[in-house]
PLY file of the C-alpha trace (Angstrom):
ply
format ascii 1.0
element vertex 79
property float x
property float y
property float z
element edge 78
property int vertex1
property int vertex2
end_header
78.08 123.81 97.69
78.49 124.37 101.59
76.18 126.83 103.04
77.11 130.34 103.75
80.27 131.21 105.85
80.94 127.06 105.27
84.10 125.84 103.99
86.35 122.39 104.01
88.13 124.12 107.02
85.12 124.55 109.13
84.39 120.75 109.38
88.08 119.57 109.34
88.09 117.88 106.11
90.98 117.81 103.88
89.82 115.84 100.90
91.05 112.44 101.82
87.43 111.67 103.42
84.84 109.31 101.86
81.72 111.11 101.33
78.26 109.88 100.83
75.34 112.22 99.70
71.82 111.07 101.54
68.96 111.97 99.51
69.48 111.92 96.28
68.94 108.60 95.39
64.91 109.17 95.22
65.76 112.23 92.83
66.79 115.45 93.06
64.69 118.86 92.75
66.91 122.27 91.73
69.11 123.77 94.82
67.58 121.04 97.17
69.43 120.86 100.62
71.28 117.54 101.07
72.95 115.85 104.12
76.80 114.91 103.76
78.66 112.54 105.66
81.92 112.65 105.54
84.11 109.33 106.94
87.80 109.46 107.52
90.20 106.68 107.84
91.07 107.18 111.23
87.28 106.45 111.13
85.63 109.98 112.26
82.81 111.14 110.76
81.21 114.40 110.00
77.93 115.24 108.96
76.65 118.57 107.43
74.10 119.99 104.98
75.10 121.63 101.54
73.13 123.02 98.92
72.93 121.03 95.00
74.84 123.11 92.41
71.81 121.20 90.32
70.36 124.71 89.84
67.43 123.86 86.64
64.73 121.23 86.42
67.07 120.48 82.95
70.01 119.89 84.76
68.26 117.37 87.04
67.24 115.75 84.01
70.77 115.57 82.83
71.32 113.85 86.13
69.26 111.69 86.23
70.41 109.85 83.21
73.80 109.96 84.07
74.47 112.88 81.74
73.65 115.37 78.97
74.92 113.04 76.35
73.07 109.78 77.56
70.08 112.63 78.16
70.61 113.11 74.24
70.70 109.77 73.50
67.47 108.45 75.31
65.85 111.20 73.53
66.94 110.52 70.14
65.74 106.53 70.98
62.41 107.46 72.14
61.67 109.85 69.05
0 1
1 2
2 3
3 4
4 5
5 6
6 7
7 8
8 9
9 10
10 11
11 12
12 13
13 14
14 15
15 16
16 17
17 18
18 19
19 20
20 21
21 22
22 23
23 24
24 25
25 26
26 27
27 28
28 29
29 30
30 31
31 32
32 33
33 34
34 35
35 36
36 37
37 38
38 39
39 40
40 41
41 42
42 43
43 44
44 45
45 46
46 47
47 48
48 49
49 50
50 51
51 52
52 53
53 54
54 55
55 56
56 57
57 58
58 59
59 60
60 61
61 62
62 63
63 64
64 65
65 66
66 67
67 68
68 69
69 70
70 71
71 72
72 73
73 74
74 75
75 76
76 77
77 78
């Protein structure tokens, strides 16, 4: 989610960019802060900070197996 009074239009993106997400592949913690860069094909880049819509310690857990149903899964495995 961009921060407050942030939108698509206040960076110049329209979509088309390729975006990677630093931080998250140590792990993510609820509403954590992560950096965006944003890469067009005309080769510009943007950077700026938005805020994880990954709002519960359960929903990180989802994440980090790729999902509530492979979350499920493990579960059922490991009972």
């Amino acid at each position: 989610e961009f921060m407050p009074g942030e939108t698509l239009a206040t960076y110049g993106l329209d979509g088309t960019e390729r975006y990677d997400i630093e931080g998250i592949a140590a792990g993510i913690t609820p509403k954590q802060v992560l950096t965006v860069r944003a890469m067009s094909d005309a080769g510009k880049e943007t950077t700026f900070q938005v805020r994880s819509r990954i709002d519960t310690a359960v929903e990180a857990e989802y994440y980090k197996h790729g999902g509530i149903l492979q979350y499920v899964l493990r579960q059922l495995i490991e009972a």
